[in-house]
C-alpha positions in Angstrom: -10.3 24.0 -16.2 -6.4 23.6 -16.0 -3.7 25.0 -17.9 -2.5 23.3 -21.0 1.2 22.9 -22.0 1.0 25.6 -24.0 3.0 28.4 -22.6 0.4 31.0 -24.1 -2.7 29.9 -21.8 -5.1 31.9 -20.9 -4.6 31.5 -16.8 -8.1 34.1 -16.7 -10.4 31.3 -16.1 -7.8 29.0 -14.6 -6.2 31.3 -12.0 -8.1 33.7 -10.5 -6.7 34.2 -7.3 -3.5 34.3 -8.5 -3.2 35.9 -11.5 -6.0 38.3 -12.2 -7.3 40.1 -8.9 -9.9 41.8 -10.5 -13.2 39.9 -9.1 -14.0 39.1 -12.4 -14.7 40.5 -15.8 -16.0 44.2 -14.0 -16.9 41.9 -11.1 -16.5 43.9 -7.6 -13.5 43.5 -6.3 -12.8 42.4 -2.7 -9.2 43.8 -1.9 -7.3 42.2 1.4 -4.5 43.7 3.6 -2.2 42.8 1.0 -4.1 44.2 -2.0 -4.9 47.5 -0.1 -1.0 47.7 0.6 -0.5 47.2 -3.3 -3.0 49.5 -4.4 -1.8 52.5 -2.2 1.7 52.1 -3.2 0.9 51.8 -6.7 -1.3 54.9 -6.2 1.6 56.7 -4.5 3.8 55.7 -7.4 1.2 57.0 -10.2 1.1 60.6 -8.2 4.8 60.6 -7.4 5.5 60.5 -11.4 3.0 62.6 -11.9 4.4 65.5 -9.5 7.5 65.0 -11.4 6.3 65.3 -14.7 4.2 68.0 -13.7 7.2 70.8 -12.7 8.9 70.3 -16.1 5.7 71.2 -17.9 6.1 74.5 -19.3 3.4 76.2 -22.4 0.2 77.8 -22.3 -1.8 78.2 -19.0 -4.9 76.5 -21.0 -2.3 73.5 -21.8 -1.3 73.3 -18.1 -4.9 73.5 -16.7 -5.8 70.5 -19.1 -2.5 69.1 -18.1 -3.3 69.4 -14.4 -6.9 68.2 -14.7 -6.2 65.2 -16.9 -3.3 64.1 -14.3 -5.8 63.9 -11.8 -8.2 62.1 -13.2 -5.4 59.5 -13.9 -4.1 59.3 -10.8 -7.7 58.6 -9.4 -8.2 55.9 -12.2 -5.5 53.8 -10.8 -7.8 52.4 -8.2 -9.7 51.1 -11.1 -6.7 48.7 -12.2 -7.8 45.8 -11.0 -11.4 46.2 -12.4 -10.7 47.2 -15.4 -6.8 47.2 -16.4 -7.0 46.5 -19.8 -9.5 49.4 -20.5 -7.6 51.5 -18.4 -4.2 50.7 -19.8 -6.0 51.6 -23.2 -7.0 54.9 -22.6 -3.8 56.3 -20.3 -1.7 55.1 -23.1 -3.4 56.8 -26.0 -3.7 60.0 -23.7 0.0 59.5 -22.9 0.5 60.6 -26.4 0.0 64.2 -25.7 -0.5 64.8 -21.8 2.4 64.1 -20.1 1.1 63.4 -16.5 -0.6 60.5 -17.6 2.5 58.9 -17.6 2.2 57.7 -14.4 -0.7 56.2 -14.7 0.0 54.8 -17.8 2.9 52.7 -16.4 1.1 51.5 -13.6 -1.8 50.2 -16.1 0.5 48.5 -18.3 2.0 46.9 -15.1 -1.2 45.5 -14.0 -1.9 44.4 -17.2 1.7 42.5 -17.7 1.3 40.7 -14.5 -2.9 39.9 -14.8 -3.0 39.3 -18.7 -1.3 36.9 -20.6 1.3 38.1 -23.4 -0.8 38.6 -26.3 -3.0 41.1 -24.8 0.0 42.8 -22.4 2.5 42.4 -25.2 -0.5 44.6 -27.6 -0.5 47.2 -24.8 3.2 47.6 -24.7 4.0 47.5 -28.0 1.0 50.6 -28.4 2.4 52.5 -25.5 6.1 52.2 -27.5 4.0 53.5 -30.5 2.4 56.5 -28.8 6.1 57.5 -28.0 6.4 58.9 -31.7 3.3 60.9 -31.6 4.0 63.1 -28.7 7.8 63.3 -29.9 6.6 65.8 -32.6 3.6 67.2 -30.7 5.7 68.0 -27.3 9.4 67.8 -28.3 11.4 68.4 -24.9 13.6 71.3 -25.4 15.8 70.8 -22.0 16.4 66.3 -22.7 16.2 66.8 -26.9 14.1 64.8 -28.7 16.0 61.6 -29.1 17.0 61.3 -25.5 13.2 61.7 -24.2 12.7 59.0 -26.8 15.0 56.8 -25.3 14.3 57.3 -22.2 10.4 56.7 -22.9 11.7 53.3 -24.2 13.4 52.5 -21.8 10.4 52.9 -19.2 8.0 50.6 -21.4 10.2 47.8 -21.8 11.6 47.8 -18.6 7.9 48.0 -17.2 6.6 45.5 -19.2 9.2 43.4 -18.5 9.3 43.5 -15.1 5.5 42.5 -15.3 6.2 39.6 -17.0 8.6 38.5 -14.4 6.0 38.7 -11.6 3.8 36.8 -13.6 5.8 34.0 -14.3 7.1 33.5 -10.9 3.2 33.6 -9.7 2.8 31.4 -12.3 5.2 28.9 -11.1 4.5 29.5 -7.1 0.6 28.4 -8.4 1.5 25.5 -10.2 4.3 23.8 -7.4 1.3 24.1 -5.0 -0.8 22.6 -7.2 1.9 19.5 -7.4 2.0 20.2 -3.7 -1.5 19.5 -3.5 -1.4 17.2 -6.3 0.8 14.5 -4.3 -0.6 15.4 -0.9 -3.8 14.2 -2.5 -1.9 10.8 -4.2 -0.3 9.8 -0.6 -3.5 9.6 1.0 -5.2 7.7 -1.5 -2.2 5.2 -1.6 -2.5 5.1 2.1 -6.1 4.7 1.8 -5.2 1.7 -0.5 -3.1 0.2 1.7 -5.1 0.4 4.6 -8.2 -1.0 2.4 -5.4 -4.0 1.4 -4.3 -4.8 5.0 -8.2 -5.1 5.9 -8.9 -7.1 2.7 -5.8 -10.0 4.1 -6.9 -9.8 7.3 -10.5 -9.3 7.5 -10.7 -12.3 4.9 -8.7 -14.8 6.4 -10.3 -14.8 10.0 -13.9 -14.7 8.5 -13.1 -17.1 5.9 -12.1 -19.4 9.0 -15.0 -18.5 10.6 -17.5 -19.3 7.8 -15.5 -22.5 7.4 -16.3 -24.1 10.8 -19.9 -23.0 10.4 -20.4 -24.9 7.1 -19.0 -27.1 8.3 -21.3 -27.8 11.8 -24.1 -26.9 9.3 -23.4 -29.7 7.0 -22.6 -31.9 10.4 -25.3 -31.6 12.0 -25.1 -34.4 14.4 -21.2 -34.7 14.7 -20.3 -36.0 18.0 -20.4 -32.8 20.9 -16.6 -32.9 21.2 -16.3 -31.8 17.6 -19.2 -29.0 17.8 -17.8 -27.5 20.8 -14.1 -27.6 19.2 -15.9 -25.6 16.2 -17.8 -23.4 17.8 -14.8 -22.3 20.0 -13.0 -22.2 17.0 -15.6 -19.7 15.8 -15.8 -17.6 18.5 -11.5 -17.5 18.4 -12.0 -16.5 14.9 -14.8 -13.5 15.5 -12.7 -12.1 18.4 -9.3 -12.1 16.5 -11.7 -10.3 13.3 -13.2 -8.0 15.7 -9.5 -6.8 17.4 -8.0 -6.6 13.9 -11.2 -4.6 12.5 -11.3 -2.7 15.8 -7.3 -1.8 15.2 -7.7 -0.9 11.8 -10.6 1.3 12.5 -7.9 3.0 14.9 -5.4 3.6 12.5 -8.2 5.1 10.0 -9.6 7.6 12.7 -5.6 8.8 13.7 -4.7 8.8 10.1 -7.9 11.4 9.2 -6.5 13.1 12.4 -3.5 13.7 10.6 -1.7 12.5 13.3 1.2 9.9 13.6 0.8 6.5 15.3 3.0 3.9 14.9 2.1 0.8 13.1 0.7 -2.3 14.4 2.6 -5.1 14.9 2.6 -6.8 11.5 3.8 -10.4 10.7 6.5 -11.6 8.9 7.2 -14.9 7.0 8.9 -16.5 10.6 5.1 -16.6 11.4 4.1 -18.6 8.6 4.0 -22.3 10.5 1.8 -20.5 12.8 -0.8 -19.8 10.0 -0.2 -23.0 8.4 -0.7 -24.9 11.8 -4.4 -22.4 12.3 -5.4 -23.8 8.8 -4.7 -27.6 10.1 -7.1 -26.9 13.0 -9.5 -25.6 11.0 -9.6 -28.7 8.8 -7.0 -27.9 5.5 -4.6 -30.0 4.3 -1.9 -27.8 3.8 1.7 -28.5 3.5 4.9 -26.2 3.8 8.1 -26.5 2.6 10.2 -24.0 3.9 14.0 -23.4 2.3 14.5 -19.7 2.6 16.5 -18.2 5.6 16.0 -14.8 7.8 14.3 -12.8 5.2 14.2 -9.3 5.5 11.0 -7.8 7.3 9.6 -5.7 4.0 9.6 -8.4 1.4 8.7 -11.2 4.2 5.4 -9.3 5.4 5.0 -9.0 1.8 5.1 -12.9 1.4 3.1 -13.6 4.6 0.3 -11.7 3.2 0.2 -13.0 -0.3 0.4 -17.0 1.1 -2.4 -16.2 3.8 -4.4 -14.9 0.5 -4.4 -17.5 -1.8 -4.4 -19.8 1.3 -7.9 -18.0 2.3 -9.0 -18.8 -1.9 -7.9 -22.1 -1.3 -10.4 -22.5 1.3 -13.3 -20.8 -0.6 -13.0 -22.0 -4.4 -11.5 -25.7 -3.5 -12.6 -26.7 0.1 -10.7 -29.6 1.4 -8.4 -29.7 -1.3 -4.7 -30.6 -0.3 -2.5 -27.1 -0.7 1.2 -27.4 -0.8 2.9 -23.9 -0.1 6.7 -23.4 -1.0 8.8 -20.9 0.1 12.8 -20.8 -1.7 14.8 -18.1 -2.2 18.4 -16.2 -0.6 20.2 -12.9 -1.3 20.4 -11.3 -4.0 18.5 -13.9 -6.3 14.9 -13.1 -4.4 12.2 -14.7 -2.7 9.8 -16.6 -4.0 6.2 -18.3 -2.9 4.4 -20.6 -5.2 0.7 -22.1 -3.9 -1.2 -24.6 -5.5 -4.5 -26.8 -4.6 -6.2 -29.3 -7.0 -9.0 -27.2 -8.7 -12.4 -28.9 -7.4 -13.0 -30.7 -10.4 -10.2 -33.2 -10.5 -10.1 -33.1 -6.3 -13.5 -33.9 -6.6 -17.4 -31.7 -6.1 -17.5 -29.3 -3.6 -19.0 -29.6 0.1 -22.3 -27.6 0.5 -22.6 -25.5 3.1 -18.4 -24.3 3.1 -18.1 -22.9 0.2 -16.9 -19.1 0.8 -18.0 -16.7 -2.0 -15.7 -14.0 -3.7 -15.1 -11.1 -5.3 -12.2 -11.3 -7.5 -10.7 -8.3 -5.3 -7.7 -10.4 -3.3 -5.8 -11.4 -6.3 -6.1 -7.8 -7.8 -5.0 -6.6 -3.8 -1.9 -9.5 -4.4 -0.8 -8.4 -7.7 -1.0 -4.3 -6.6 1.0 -5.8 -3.6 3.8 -7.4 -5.3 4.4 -4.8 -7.7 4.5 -2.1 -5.1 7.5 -4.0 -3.4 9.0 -4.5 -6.8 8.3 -8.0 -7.4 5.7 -10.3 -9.8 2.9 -12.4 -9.3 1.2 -15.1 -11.4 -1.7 -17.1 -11.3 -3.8 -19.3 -13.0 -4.7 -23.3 -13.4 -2.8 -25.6 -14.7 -2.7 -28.3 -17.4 -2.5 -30.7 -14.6 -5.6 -29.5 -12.9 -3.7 -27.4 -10.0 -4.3 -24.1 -9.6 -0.8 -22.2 -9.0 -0.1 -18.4 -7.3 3.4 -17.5 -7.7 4.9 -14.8 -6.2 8.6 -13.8 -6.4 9.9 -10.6 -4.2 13.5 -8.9 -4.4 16.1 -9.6 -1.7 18.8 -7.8 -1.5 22.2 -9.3 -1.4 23.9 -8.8 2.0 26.5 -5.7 2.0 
């Protein structure tokens, strides 16, 4: 359960550790150094008032025996607070309207209660211990204050008790919930970085093994092609396993350091100058792809960003429209972006698919591309054309040189 915007909430069943320190509704209680510390100062405080009330009582032996008695058993109640501090902030107020040395017991009680229960119970408890006030104004009038000034000063104890209750509330109230926004985004950074992790083995992983799978559809669907061509494919394939097997074997490293908590710099990642290079690796493995180039240096964010996307819907090229022609444009300068569009015949007007190379899919790159381009702040679009063609357009900010 968590706390609602009301500013009201019950935080009984929501912050226990924090807020209540009791073990529980009459649970035991398990104090630590801290609580001990608290406890015996609060004890100390409840006997120190106690004493002090205690010489200014003057009546009746019987009166001061009871006095003396009662005063005890108050003091002792205090280590009871955090067991039981609304029943004990109950009963030393009501006694507070006659004995006097339950005073101090009463305003450690309705300290405990300010700070461990929300207002509506603590805000009850201090508005009773204000009422008791007129009670023992009659029954014990103090001859050496006058009635009025104990009156005042009585007051003046509540409030500033219960108020300084509410204080430590609220400020453990806050300190709770900024760790829980601590803990909150600690929580949201991994799980982005688990995402992007899961994102950068997606682009890679896919590409080599779609590579792979392509030049072993295609010896499976040649299977007499002269030896020159199998043993150009089947190095191919081996190039293509190894390369999937370093980047897998990298990745793997960066998972392990990254549970580690520990920082390790990023691998070397590529950028949109080593886009001929992927081109030319989709040649050799059979595409017909063709690039037309007209952006200059882009900047390394938004150009990794670009790489990524292109060897994507490159890699879909290659499963959904094998041996389709793919033309790739990049365009784009500072300050007006930079843009990739893609787009391959759809294999019904290119013509039927080749059995035996076609790659199957999950859906999950384009949903990886689109997540991509709007983290960098950028938009991506795809879909087939009227013409047959089936387009992926990304665009990517650039901004303008300063």
């Amino acid at each position: 359960m968590t706390p609602t915007s009301e500013p009201h909430q019950e935080y009984r069943w929501v912050l226990p550790s924090v807020l209540l320190g009791d073990g529980g509704a009459g649970g035991p209680v398990r104090r630590s150094t801290r609580d001990w510390i608290v406890d015996i100062s609060m004890f100390l405080l409840a006997c120190g008032l106690t004493l002090m009330t205690a010489l200014e009582i003057d009546g009746p032996t019987p009166l001061v025996a009871a006095e003396q008695v009662v005063g005890v058993i108050s003091c002792l109640s205090v280590w009871l607070r955090r067991r039981w501090p609304v029943g004990l902030a109950l009963v030393t107020t009501v006694a507070s309207g006659y004995f006097e040395m339950v005073g101090g017991a009463s305003v450690v009680a309705l300290f405990t209660v300010a700070v461990h229960r929300p207002f509506k119970i603590s805000g009850t408890i201090a508005g009773l211990g204000l009422l008791v006030i007129v009670p023992f104004y009659f029954l014990r009038p103090d001859v050496d204050l006058g009635g009025p000034t104990y009156a005042i000063l009585a007051l003046a104890i509540v409030l500033t008790t219960f108020a300084w209750g509410i204080v430590v509330r609220a400020r453990r109230q806050l300190i709770w919930s900024l760790r829980q926004r601590a803990d909150g985004a600690a929580e949201e950074a991994k799980r982005l970085e688990r995402e992007r992790i899961a994102r950068e083995m997606h682009d890679v992983l896919a590409h080599r093994l779609s590579m792979l799978s392509l030049h072993a559809g295609a010896l499976e669907f040649r299977p007499g092609a002269p030896p020159d061509e199998v043993a150009r494919a089947a190095g191919a394939i081996r190039a293509s396993a190894h390369l999937a097997l370093q980047d897998l074997r990298e990745v793997i490293g960066v998972l392990r350091h990254h549970d580690a908590d520990a920082e390790v710099p990023d691998r070397p990642q590529p950028t949109l100058a080593d886009l001929p290079a992927l081109v030319a690796e989709c040649e050799q493995a059979g595409m017909d792809v063709s690039l037309r180039l007209k952006a200059g240096e882009v900047p390394e964010k938004p150009g990794r960003n670009l790489y990524r996307i292109v060897q994507e819907a490159l890699t879909n090229a290659r499963k959904h429209a094998a041996g389709a022609p793919v033309t790739v444009t990049v365009t784009g300068g500072p300050g007006e972006g930079v843009s990739a569009e893609v787009r391959n015949w759809l294999p019904a007007r290119h013509g039927p698919r080749i059995p035996g190379v076609q790659i199957p899919g999950a859906g999950a790159g384009l949903i990886g591309l689109t997540e991509r381009a709007a983290l960098a702040g950028g938009r991506l679009e795809h879909g087939p054309t009227p013409e047959g063609e089936y387009v992926v357009r990304a665009w990517l900010p650039w901004p303008a040189q300063t």
